[in-house]
C-alpha positions as CSV (number, residue, x, y, z in Angstrom):
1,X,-24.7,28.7,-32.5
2,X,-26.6,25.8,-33.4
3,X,-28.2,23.9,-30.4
4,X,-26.8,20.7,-31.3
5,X,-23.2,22.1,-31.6
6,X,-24.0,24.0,-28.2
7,X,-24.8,21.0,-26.0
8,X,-21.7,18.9,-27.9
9,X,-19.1,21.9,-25.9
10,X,-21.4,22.2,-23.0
11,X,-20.6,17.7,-22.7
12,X,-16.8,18.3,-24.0
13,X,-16.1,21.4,-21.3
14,X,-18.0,19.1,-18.3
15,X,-15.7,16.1,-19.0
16,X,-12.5,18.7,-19.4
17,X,-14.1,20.1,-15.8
18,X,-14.0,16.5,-14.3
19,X,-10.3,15.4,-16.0
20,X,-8.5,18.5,-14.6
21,X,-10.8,17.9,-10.7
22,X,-9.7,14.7,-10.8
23,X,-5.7,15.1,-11.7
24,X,-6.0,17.2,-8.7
25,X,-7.1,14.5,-6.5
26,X,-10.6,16.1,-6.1
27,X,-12.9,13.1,-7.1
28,X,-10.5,10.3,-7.1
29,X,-11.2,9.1,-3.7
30,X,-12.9,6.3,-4.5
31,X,-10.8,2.8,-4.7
32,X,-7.4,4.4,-3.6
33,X,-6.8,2.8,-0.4
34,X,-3.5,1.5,-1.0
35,X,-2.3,5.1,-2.3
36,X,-4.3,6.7,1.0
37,X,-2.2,4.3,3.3
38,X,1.4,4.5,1.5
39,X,0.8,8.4,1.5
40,X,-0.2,8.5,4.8
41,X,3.0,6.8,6.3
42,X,5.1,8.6,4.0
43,X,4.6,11.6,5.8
44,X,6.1,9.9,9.4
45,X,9.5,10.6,10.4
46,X,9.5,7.2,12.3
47,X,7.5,3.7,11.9
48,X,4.2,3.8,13.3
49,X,3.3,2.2,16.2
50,X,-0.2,2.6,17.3
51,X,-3.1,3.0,14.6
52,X,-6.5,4.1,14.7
53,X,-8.9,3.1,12.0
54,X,-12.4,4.9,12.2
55,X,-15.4,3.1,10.1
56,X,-13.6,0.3,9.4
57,X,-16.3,-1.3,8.0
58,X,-14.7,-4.8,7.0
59,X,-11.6,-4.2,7.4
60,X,-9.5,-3.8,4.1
61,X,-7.9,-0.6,5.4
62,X,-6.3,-2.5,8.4
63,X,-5.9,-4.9,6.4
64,X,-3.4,-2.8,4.4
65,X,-1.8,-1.4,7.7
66,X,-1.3,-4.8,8.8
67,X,0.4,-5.7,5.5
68,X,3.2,-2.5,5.7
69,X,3.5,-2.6,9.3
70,X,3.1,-6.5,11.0
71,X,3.9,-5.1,14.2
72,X,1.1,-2.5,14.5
73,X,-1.6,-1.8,16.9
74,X,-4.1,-1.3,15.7
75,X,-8.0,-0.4,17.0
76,X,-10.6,-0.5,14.7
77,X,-14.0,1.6,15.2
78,X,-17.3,0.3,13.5
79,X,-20.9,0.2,15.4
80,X,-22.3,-2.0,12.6
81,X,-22.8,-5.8,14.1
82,X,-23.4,-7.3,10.8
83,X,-19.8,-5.6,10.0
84,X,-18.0,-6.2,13.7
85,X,-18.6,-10.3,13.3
86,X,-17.0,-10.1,10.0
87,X,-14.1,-8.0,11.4
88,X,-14.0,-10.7,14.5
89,X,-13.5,-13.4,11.4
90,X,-10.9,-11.5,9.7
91,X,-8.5,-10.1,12.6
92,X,-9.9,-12.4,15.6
93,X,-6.7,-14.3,16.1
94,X,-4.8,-11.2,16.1
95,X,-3.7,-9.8,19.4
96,X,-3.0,-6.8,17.8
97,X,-5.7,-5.8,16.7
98,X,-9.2,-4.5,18.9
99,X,-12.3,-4.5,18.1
100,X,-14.6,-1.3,18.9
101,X,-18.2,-2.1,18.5
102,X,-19.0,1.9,19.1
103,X,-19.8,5.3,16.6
104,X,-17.3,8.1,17.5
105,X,-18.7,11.1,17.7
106,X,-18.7,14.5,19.5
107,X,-20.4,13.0,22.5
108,X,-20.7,9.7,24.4
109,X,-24.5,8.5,24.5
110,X,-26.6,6.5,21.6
111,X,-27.8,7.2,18.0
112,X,-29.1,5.4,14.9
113,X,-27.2,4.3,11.9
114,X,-28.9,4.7,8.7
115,X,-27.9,2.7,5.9
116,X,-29.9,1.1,2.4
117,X,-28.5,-2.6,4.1
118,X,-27.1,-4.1,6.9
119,X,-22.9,-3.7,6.9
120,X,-23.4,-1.2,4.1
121,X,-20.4,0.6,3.0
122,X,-22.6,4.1,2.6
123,X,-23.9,3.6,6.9
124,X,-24.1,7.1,8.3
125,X,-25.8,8.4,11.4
126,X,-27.4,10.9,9.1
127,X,-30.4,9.5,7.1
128,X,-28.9,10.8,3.7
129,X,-31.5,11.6,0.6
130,X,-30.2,9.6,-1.6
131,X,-33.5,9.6,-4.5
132,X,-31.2,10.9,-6.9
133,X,-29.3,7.7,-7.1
134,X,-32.3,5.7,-6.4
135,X,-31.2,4.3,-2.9
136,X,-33.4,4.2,-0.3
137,X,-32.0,4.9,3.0
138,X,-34.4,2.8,5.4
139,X,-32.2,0.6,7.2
140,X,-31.4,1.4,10.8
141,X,-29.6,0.0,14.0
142,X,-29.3,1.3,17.3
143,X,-25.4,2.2,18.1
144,X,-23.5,3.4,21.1
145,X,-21.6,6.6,20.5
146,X,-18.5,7.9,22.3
147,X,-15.8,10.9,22.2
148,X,-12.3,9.3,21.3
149,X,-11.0,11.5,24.1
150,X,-13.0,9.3,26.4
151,X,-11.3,6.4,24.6
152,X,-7.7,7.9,24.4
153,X,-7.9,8.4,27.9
154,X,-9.0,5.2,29.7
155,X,-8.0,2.5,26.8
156,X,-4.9,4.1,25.7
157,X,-3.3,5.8,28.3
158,X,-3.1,8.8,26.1
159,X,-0.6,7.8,24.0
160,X,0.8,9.6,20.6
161,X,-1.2,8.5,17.7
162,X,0.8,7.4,14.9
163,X,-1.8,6.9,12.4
164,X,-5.7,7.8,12.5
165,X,-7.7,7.1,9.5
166,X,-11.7,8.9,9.7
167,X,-13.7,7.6,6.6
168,X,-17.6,7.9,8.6
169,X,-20.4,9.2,5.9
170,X,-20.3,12.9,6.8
171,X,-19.5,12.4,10.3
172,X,-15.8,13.2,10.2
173,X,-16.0,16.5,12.0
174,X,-18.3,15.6,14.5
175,X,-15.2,12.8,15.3
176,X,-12.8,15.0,15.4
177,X,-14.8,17.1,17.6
178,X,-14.8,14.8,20.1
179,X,-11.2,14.0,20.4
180,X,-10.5,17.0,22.7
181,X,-6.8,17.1,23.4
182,X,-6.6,13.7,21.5
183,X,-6.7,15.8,18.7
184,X,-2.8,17.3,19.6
185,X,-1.8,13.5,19.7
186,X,-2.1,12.7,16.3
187,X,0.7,12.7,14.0
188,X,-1.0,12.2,10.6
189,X,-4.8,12.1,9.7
190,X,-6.6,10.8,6.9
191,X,-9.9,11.7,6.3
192,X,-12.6,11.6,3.7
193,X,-14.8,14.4,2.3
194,X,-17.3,14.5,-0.5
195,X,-21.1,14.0,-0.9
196,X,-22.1,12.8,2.7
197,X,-20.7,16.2,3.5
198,X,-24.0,17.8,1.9
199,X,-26.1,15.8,4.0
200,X,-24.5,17.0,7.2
201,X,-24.1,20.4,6.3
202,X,-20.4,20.6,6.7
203,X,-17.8,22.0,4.6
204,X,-13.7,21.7,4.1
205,X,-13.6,25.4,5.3
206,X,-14.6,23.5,9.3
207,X,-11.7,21.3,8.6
208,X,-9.4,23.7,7.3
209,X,-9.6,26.1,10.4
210,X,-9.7,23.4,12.8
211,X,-7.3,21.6,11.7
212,X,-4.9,24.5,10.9
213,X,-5.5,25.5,14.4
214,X,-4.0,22.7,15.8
215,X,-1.1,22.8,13.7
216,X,-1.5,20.4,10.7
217,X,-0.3,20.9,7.3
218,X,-2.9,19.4,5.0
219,X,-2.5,17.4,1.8
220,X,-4.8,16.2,-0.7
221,X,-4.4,12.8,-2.1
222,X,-3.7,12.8,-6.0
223,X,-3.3,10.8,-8.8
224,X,0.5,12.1,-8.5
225,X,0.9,12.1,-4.7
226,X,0.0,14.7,-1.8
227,X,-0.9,18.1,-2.9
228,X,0.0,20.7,0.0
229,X,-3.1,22.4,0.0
230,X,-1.3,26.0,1.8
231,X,-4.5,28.4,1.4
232,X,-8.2,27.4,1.7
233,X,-10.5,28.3,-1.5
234,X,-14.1,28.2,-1.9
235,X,-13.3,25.4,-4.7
236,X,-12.3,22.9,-2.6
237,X,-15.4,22.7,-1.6
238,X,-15.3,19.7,-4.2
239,X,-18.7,17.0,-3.3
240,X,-17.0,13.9,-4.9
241,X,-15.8,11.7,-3.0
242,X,-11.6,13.0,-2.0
243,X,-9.4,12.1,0.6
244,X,-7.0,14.5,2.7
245,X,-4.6,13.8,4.6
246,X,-3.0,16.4,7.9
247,X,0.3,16.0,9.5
248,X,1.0,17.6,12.8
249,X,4.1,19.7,12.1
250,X,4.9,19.4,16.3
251,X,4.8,15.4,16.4
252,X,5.7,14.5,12.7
């Protein structure tokens, strides 16, 4: 076969590869938030009333809560100052919403955000290698950490969790890690997965067998709604940017 003719199918079968990943949600994560939040809630049996939003950054995600649900509490979890003064702009005068200046994590003590600018969407307490997309990764900031359990327990009274949305750079295990028996309070999850995930060295499989263990039912978020995703397989393992969602089948 001709080179020319060779490389033309090798470019044809990689954009087939990408259409049919993406139709099944893996990839589409990007831009989605108003699908991610109507999906989310359309899993709940009753209308939420307590929220969690973790790496709210500015606050668009809330912002959408607020929108379906204008009598939600809702506590919003970002450690960038350049980000928590324009979230103090945006939801100041609103009683219902609190402001968390902290990094959750899998334990309580102090770290460094890396970003390529202050109040960047791509912060992460991982310095990720991004040369290949020609972003340098050289901001910092000093942050407090702390385990949601910690949280759950002294701000929160250890209340049911209607809603908890995890969208932290490659961090979103280490999170979930830290929200002990916080973790059995959640009735539906969102959470991101995709290239940070290489930088941290995690995988769906940790999520998969954690979460399974603690009896969620997972989704993925498609184009066409929420995929059941009933078995794990090694191609899930899918480092685009692709949002799940898990329902606990006990508080649901």
């Amino acid at each position: 076969m001709p080179l020319a003719v060779r490389s033309n199918l090798f470019r044809f079968m990689n954009r087939l590869e990408r259409i049919a990943a993406y139709a099944q949600g893996k990839g589409y994560g990007a831009a989605t938030m108003q699908q991610e939040v109507r999906l989310l809630q359309s899993l709940l049996k009753a209308p939420p009333r307590l929220a969690i939003d973790i790496g709210g950054n500015v606050g668009n995600y809330s912002a959408e809560l607020r929108r379906r649900n204008p009598s939600l509490e809702i506590h919003i979890f970002e450690p960038s100052t350049t980000n928590i003064d324009k979230l103090a702009l945006r939801f100041g005068r609103d009683p219902l919403v609190a402001l968390v200046p902290l990094a959750l994590s899998d334990q309580s003590g102090s770290a460094t955000l890396f970003s390529n600018e202050p109040g960047s969407g791509l912060g992460s307490l991982t310095k990720r290698n991004l040369e290949h997309f020609n972003i340098a990764f050289e901001t910092r900031e000093a942050v407090e950490t702390i385990r949601f359990e910690e949280y759950w327990t002294k701000n929160l009274g250890r209340r049911v969790l209607d809603m908890v949305k995890i969208d932290i750079e490659g961090h979103e295990l280490a999170a979930l890690s830290g929200f002990g028996l916080a973790l059995n309070a959640i009735r539906a999850l969102q959470f991101e997965f995709g290239g940070c995930n290489i930088d941290t060295r995690t995988y769906f499989q940790d999520f998969w067998y954690l979460l399974k263990k603690h009896a969620f039912d997972l989704y993925r978020i498609t184009p066409l709604g929420a995929e059941a995703i009933t078995t794990y397989r090694e191609s899930d393992e899918f480092f685009l940017v692709t949002n799940y969602i898990a329902a606990n089948r006990v508080l649901r």
